[in-house]
C-alpha positions as CSV (number, residue, x, y, z in Angstrom):
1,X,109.4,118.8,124.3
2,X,109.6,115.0,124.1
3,X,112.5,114.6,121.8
4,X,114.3,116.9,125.1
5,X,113.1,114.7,127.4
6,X,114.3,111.6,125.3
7,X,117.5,113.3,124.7
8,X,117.8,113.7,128.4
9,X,117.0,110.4,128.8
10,X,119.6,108.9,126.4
11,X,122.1,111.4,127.9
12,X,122.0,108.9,131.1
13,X,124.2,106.2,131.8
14,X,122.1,102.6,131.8
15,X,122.3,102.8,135.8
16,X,120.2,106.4,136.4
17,X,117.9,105.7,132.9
18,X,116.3,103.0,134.8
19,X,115.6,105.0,138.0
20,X,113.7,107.8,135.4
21,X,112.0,104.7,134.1
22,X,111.4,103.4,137.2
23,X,110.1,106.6,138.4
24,X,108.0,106.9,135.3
25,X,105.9,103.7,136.1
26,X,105.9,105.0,140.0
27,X,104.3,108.1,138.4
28,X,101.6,106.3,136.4
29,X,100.7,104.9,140.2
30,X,100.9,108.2,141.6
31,X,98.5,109.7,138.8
32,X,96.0,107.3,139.6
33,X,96.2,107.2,143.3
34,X,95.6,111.4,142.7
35,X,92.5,110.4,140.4
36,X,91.2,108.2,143.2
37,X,90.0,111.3,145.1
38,X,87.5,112.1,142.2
39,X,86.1,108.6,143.5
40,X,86.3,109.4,146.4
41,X,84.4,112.4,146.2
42,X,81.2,111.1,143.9
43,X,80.6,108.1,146.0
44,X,80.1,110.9,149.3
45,X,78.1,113.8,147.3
46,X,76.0,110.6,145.8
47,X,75.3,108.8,149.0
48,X,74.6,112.8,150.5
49,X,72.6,114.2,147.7
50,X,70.5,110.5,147.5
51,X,69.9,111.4,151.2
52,X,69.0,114.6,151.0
53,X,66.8,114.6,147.5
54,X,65.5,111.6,147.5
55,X,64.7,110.5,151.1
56,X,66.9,107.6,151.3
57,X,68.5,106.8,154.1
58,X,72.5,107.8,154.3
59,X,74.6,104.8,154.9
60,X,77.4,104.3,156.5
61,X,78.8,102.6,154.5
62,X,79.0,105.2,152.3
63,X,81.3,107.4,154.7
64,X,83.3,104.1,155.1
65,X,83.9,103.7,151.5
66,X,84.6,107.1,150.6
67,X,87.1,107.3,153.1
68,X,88.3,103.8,152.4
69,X,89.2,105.4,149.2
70,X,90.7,109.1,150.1
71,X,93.0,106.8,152.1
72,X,94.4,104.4,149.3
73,X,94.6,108.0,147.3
74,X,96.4,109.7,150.2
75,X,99.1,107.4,151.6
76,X,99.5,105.5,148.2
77,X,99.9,108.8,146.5
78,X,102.3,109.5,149.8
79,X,104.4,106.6,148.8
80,X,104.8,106.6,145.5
81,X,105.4,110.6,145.5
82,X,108.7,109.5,147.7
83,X,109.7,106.9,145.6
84,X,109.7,108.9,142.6
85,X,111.4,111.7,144.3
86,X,114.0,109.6,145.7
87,X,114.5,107.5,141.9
88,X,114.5,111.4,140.3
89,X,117.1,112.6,142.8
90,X,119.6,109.7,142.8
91,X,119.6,109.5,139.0
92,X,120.1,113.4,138.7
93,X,122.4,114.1,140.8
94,X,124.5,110.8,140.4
95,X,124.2,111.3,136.7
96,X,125.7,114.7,137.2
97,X,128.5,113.2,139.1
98,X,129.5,110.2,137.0
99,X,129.0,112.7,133.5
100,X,131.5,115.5,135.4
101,X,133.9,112.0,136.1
102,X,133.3,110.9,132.1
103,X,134.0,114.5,130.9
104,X,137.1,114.8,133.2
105,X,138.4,111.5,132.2
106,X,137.6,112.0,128.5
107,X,139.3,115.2,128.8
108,X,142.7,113.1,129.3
109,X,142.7,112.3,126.1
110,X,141.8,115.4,124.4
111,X,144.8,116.5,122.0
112,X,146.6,119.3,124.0
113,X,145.3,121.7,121.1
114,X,142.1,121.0,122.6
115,X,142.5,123.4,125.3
116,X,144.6,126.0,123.7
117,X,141.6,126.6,121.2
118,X,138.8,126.2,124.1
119,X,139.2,129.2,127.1
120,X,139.2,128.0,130.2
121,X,135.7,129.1,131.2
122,X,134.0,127.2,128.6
123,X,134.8,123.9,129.9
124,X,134.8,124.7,133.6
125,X,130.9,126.0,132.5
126,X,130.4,122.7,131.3
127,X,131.6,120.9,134.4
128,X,130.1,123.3,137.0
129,X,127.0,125.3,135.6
130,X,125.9,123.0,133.4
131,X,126.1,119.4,134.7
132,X,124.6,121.1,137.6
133,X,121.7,121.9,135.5
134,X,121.4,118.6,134.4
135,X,121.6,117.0,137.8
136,X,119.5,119.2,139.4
137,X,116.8,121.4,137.2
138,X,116.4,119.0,134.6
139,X,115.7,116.1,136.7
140,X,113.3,118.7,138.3
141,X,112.2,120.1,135.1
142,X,111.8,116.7,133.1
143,X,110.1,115.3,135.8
144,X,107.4,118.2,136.9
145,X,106.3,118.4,133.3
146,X,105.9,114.6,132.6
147,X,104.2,114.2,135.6
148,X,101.9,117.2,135.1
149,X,101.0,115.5,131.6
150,X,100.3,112.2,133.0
151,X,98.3,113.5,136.1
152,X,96.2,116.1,133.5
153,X,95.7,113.2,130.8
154,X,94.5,110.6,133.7
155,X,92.0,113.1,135.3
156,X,90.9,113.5,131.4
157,X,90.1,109.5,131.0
158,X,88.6,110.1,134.3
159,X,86.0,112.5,133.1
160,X,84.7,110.5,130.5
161,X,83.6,108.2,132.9
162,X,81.2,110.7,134.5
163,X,80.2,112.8,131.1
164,X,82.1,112.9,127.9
165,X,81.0,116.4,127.6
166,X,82.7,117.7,130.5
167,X,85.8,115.5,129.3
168,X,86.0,116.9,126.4
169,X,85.9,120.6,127.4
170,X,88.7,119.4,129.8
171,X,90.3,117.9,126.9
172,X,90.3,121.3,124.9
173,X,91.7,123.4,127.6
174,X,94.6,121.1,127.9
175,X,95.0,121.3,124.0
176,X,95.2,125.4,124.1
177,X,97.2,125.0,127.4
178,X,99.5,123.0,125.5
179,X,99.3,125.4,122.7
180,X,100.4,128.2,124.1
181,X,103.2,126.4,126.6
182,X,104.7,125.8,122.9
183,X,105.4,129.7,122.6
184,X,106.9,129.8,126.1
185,X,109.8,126.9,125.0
186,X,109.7,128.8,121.4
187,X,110.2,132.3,123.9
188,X,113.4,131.2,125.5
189,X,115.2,129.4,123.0
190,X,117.4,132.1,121.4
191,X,118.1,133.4,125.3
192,X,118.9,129.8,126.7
193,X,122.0,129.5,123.8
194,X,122.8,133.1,125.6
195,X,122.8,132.2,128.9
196,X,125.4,129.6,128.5
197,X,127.4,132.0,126.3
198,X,127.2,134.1,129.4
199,X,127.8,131.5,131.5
200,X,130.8,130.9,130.3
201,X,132.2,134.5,129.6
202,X,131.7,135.1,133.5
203,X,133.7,132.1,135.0
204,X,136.0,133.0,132.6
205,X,136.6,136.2,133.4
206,X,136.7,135.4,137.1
207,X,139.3,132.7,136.4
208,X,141.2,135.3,135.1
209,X,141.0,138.0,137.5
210,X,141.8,135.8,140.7
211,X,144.5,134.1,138.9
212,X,146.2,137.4,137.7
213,X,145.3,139.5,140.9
214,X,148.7,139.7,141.7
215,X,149.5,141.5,138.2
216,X,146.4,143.6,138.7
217,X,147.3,144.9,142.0
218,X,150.9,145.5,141.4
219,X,150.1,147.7,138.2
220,X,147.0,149.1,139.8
221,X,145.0,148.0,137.0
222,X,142.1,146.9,139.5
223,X,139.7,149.7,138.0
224,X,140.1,148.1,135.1
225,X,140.2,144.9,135.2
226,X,137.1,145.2,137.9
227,X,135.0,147.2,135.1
228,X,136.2,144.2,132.8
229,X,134.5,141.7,135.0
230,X,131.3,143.7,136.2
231,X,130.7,143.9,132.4
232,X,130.2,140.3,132.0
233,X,128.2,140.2,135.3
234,X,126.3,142.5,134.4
235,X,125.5,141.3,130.5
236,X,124.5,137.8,132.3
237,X,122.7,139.4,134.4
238,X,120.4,141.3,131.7
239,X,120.3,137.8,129.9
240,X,118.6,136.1,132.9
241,X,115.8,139.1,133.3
242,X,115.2,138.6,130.0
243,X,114.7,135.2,130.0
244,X,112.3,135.4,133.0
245,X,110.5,138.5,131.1
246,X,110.3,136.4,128.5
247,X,108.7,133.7,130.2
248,X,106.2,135.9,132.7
249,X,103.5,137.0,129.7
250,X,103.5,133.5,128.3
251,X,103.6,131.8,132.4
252,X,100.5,133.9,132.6
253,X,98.3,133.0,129.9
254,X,98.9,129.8,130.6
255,X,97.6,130.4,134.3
256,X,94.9,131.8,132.7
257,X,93.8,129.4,130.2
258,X,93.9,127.1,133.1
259,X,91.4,129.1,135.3
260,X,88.9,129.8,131.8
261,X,89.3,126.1,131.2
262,X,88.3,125.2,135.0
263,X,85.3,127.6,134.9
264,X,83.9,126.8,130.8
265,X,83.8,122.9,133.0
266,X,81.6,124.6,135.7
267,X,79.2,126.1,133.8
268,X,78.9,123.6,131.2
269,X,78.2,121.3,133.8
270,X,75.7,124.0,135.7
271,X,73.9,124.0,132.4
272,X,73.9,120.7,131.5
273,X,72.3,119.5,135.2
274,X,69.5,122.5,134.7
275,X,68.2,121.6,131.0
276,X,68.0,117.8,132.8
277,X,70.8,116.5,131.0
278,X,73.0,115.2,134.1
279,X,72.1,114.4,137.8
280,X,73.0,116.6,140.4
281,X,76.3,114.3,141.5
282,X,77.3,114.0,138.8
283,X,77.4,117.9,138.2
284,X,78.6,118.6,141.5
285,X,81.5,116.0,141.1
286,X,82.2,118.0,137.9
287,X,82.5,121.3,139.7
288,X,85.1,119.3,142.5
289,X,87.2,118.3,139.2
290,X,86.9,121.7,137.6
291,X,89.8,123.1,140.6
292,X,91.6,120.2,140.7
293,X,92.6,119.0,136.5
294,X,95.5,121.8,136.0
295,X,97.4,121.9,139.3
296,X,99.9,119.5,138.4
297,X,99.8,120.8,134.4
298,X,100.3,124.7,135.7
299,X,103.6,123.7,137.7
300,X,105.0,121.4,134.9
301,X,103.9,124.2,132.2
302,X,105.9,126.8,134.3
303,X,108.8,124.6,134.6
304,X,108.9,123.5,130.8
305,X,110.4,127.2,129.8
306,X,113.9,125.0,131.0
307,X,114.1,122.1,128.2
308,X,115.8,124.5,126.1
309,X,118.0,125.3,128.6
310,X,118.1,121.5,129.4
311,X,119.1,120.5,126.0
312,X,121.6,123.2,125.1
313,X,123.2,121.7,128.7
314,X,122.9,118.1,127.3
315,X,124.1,119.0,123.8
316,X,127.5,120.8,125.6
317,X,128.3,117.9,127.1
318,X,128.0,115.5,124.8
319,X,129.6,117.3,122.5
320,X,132.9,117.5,124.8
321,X,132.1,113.7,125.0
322,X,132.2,113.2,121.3
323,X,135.4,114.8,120.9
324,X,138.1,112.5,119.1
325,X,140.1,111.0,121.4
326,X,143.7,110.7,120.6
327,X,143.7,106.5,120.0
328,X,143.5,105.7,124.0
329,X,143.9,102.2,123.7
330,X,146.7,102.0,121.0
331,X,147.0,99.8,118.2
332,X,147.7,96.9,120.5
333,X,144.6,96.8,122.2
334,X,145.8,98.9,124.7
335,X,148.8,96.4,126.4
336,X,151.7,98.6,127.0
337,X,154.5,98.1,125.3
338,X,157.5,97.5,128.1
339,X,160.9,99.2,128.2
340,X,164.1,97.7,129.3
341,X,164.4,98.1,133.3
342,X,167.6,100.7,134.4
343,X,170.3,99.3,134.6
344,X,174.3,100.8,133.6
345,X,174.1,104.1,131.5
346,X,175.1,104.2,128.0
347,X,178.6,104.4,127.2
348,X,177.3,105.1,123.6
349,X,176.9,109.1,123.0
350,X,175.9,110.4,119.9
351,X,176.9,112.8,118.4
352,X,176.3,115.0,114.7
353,X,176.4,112.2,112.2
354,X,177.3,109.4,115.0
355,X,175.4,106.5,114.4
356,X,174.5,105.0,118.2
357,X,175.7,101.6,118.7
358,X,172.6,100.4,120.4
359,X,169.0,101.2,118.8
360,X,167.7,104.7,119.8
361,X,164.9,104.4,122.6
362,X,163.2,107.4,121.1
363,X,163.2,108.2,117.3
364,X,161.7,111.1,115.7
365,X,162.0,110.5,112.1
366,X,161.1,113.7,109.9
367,X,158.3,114.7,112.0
368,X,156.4,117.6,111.8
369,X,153.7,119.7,113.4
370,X,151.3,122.7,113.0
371,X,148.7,125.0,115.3
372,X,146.2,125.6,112.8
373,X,148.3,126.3,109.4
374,X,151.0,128.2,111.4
375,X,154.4,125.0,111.2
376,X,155.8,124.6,114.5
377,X,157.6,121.5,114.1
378,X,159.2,120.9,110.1
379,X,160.6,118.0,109.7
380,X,162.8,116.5,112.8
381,X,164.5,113.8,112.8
382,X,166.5,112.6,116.4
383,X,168.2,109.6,117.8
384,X,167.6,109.5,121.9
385,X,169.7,106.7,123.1
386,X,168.7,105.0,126.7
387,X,170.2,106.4,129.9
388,X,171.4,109.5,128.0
389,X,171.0,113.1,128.1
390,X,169.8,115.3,125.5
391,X,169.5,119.1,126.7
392,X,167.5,121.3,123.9
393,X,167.8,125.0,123.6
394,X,167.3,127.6,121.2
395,X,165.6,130.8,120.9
396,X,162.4,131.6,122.5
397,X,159.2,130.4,120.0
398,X,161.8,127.9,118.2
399,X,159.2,124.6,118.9
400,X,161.6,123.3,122.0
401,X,158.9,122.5,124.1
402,X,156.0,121.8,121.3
403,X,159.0,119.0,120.3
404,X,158.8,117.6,123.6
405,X,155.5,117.4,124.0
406,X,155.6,115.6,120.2
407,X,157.8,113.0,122.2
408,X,155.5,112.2,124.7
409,X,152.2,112.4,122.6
410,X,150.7,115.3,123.9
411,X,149.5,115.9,120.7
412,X,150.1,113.2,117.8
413,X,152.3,114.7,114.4
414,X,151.1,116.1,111.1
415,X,153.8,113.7,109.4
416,X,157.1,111.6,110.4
417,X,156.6,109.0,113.2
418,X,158.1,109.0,117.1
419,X,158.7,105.7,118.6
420,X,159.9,104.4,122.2
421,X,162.1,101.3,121.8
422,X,161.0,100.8,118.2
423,X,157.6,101.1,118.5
424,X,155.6,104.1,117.5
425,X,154.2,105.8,120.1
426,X,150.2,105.3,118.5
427,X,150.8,101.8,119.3
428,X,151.0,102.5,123.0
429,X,147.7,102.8,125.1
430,X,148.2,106.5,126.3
431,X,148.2,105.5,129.7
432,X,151.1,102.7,129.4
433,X,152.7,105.5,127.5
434,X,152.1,108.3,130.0
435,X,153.7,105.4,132.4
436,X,156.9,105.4,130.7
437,X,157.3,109.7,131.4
438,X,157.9,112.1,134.0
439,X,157.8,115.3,133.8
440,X,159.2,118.7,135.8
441,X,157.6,122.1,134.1
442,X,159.0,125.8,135.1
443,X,155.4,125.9,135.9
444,X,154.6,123.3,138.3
445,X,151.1,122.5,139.6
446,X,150.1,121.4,142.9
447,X,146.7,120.1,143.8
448,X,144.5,121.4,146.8
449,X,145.5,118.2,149.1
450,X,148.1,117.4,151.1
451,X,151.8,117.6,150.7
452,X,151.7,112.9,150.8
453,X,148.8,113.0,148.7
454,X,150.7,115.7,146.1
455,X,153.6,113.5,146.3
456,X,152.1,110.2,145.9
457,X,150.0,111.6,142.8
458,X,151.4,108.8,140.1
459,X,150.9,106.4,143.0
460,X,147.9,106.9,144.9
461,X,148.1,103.7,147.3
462,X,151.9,104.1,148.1
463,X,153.0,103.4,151.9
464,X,154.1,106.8,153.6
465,X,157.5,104.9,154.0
466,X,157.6,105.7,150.2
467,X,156.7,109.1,150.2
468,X,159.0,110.3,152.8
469,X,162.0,108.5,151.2
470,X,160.9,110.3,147.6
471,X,160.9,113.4,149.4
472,X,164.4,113.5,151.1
473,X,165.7,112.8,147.7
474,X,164.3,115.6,146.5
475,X,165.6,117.8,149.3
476,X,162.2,118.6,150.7
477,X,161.9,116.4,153.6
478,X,163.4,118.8,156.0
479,X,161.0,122.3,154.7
480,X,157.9,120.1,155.0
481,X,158.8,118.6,158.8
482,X,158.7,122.0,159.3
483,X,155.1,122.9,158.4
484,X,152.6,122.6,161.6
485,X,151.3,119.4,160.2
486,X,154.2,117.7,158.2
487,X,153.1,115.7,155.3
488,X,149.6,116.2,156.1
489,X,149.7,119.8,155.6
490,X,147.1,120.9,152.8
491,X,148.8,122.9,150.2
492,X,146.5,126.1,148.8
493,X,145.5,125.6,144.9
494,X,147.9,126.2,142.5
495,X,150.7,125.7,146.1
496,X,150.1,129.2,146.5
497,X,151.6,128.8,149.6
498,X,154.6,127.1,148.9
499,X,157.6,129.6,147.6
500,X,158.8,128.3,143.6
501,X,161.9,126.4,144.7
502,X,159.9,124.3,147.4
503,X,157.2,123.5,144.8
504,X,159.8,122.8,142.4
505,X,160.8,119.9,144.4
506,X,157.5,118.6,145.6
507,X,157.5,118.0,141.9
508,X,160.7,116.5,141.6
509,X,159.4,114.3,144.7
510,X,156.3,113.3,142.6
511,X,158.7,112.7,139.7
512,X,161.0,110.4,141.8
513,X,157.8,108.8,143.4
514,X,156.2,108.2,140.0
515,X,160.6,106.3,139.2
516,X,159.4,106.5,134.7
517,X,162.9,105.8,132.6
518,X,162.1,108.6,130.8
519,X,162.6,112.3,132.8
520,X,161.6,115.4,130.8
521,X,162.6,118.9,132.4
522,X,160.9,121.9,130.9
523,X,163.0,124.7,132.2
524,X,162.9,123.2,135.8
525,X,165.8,125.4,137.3
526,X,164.6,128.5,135.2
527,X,163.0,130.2,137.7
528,X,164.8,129.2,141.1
529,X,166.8,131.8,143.8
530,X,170.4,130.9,144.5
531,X,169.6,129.7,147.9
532,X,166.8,127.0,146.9
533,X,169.4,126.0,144.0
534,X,171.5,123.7,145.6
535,X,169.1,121.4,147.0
536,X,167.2,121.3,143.4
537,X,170.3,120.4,141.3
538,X,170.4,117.6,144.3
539,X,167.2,116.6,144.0
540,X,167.1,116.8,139.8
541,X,170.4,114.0,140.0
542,X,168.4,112.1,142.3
543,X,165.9,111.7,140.0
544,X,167.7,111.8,136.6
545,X,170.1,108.9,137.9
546,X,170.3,106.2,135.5
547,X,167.0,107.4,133.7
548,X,167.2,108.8,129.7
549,X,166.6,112.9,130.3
550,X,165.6,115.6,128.0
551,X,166.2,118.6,129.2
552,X,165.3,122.3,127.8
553,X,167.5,124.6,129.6
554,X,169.4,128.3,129.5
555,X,172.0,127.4,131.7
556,X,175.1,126.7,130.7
557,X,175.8,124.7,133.8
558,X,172.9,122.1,133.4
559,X,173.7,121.7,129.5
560,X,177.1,121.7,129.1
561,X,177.7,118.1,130.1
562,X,175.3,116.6,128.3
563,X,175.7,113.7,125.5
564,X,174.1,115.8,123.2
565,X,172.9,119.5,122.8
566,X,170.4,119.8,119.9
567,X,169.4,123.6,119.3
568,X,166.2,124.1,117.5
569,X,165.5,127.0,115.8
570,X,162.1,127.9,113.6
571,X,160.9,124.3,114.0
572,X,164.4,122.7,112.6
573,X,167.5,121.3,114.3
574,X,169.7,124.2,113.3
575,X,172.9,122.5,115.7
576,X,173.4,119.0,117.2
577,X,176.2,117.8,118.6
578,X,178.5,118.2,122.5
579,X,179.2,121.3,123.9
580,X,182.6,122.0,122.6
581,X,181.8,120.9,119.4
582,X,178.9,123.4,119.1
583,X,181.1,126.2,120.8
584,X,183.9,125.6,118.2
585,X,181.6,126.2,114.9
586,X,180.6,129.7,116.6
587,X,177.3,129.5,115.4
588,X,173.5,129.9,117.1
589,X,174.9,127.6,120.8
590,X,178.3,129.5,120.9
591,X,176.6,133.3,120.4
592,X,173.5,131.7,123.4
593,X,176.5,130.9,125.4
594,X,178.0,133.9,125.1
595,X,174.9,136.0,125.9
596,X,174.2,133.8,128.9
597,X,177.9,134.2,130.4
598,X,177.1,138.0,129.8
599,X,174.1,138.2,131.6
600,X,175.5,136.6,134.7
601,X,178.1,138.4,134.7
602,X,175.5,141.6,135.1
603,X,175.5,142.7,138.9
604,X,173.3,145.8,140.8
């Protein structure tokens, strides 16, 4: 129980640990102001019995100090209750907040493998279900049963003040209470791993099914799909009963060990006041103790059943936390590494076997790469001169993209090296690095915000001025002056609302905004209808002017005029060289050219 709560404790930044501390100390007050009443009480049934037994006259003083003392108990228990609630609730919830800020900034950094081995729900389970566990029922949980303790153990010292007997019957019940709230944390601690396990099947399967609805309703596999996701509801569902089942025999006993423990101290005291061995107040100040030693223990004992499920929560997280990082700060301590400003493309274009006449600004050099023990990437080697373009293509599952994202450090190579104006990439902080690339997927991803702030993304604090000139660039001013609030209108997650051309360039907008030398299109004009493909190829120029792009396209139109086509087949460069050149050896490009001039050529 302890090594949870210091683990808990530990798991806090420096900030929050010293409101729990705080709050510990406040509690220590608190206890004591609560014991006060057992003061309070003796010095009134003294000063009555004394009155009534032994003739003497009642004073009123008595009254005054009795009272005097049920007040410092009541409003100094009154304040310090607040301030420890208050000290428990900031450092909860804001250590929920800054760990779900840590985690998503930590997650930056991840390797992109990371999240390719990991399903979705697990980590949105660690940044929704469980942080909110930690910010909320453990700060709860952790506090209710420390406070218990302390309030049970002062009421204890107490006692022994009055009669060490009664203290140490007190002392015994708290032992067995103690004692069997062991098997209630022992009860729950196979189900608590569960629970999460469930946890995290659930949003999982939820993710899926809202973000695939539209699949599901148009093959009418709702039935399905539906029985798929009421199966995991359902199994979480049997895991919580069963931790509460679990918990209800065990909650009970402890109840009742309370109430046995309250009543041995009644009638040891009755016996020990009739065989002349304590004085009536004492014995009645005894019976006043007897109800009031496990209220606080009782609601800390029911809440301790959640330190498993507070550590497995706190283990999660740090363990997403301790993940390796993929060498943020770079070699150099972290200062970027600068690339030359634009200026006049190129003349120099390389070709198969050309050696550039000005050094490369990216070099892969014999690099390769591996998911698990399946090769992706074995052994590339290419020169990418500045202000050039470089259009990859090649079958589908060749390693196009996985090379791209080797480029860029998205994941960091088995073997071989990729450097940016002659520096390897590892020497680069990763966000100077990320500074020196944009990027345009066939997917592209638009947050819940506003069209400006979607825009403005790679620069948050950029004038409105700024964002509408990115956006007429891109050939989107005109759709979103159309929208009934303009720039302010909030796009729907994922820009569900938006059609695929229009988000397209909203990310070419953001792309323009973000104005990297580097521009890497991932099959940006894969997916587009002839009527939105006008303005893209207007807006993809705008952007790629005077920038070094790297393209991975299937149309023959966006490739054909590159510097240099590189097809990569099985992980290798099977072609390199300019579109006529690769269309005279009749090989892999010319036979993908062929097939593409076929399929366009296809009409209903």
């Amino acid at each position: 129980m302890f090594g949870t709560i210091i683990k808990f404790f530990n798991f806090c930044d420096k900030e929050n640990r010293r409101k729990f501390t705080g709050s510990i100390f406040v509690g220590i007050l608190n206890s004591l102001f609560m014991a006060l009443r057992i003061a309070a009480v003796a010095v009134m049934l003294r000063g009555v019995i004394a009155t009534a037994l032994e003739g003497a006259t009642f004073e009123t003083k008595t009254i005054w100090l009795s009272f005097a003392i049920m007040c410092v108990s009541i409003i100094g228990g009154i304040i310090t209750r607040k301030i420890t609630a208050m000290w428990q609730c900031e450092g909860g919830y804001r250590t929920c907040a800054k760990k779900r800020i840590e985690i998503a900034e930590h997650l930056r950094y991840l390797p992109m493998g990371y999240f390719n081995e990991n399903s979705l729900g697990e980590i949105t389970s660690v940044t929704t279900n469980t942080m909110e566990s930690v910010g909320d029922v453990a700060t709860r949980a952790v506090m209710m049963v420390f406070q218990g303790l302390l309030d049970t153990s002062l009421i204890i010292v107490m006692l022994f003040f009055f009669d060490w007997r009664i203290a140490l019957v007190g002392l015994a019940g708290f032992g067995l209470f103690e004692f069997v709230n062991l098997f209630m944390r022992l009860a729950v601690k196979n189900v608590s791993a569960d629970k999460y396990r469930d946890d995290a099947a659930e949003i999982g399967k939820v993710l899926e099914y809202i973000q695939g609805i539209a699949e599901v309703k148009a093959y009418n596999l709702s039935g399905e799909r539906r029985k798929e996701l009421n199966e995991v509801i359902d199994r979480r569902k049997k895991t919580l009963i069963k931790m509460e089942m679990r918990c209800i025999p065990v909650s009970n006993l402890q109840s009742l060990v309370a109430k046995l423990t309250g009543v041995a101290m009644m009638i040891a005291s009755l016996y020990f006041f009739f065989n002349g061995s304590m004085i009536l107040a004492d014995c009645a100040t005894m019976l006043v103790c007897s109800f009031m030693l496990f209220n606080a223990l009782e609601a800390g004992g029911n809440y301790s059943a959640l330190l498993r499920v507070i550590d497995i929560g706190v283990t999660k997280a740090s363990k997403i936390l301790a993940l390796p990082t993929m060498d943020i700060e770079g070699k150099k301590g972290g200062e970027g590494l600068p690339l030359a400003p634009a200026g006049k493309p190129s003349s120099a274009t390389p070709s198969a076997g050309d050696t550039p006449a000005t050094p490369p600004l990216i070099q892969a050099n014999s690099i390769t790469f591996a998911y698990d023990k399946k090769k992706i990437i074995d052994g590339i080697s290419l020169s990418i001169p500045a202000h050039s373009t470089t259009a990859i293509v090649g079958p589908s599952g060749g390693g196009k993209t996985t090379f791209c994202h080797l480029l860029a450090r998205f994941w960091d190579v088995d073997s071989g090296t990729v450097t940016l104006k002659g520096q390897n990439v590892r020497d680069y902080s990763m966000d100077n690095l990320m500074e020196n690339f944009s990027f345009v997927f066939q997917n592209v991803y638009l947050f819940h915000d506003t069209i400006a702030n979607n825009i403005r993304f790679g620069q948050p604090d950029a004038p409105m001025e700024k964002v509408i000139a990115a956006a007429k660039k891109a050939c989107c001013h005109d759709f979103i002056s159309q929208l009934p609030n303009g720039y302010d209108t909030v796009i729907g997650e994922g820009g569900a609302n938006l059609s695929g051309g229009e988000r397209q360039r909203i990310s070419i907008a953001r792309a323009i905004m973000k104005d990297s030398p580097i521009i890497i299109l991932d099959e940006a004009t894969a997916n587009v209808d002839p009527e939105n493909e006008r303005d893209l190829m207007t807006a993809i120029s705008e952007l790629t002017r005077e920038k070094t792009v790297i393209m991975i396209a299937h149309r023959l139109k966006t490739v054909r005029n590159a510097d240099q086509i590189v097809v990569i087949d099985k992980g290798r460069i099977a072609e390199q060289g300019k579109h006529e050149e690769l269309i005279a050896k009749g090989g892999i490009y010319s036979r993908f050219i062929a097939s593409r001039k076929e399929a366009v050529s296809w009409k209903l």
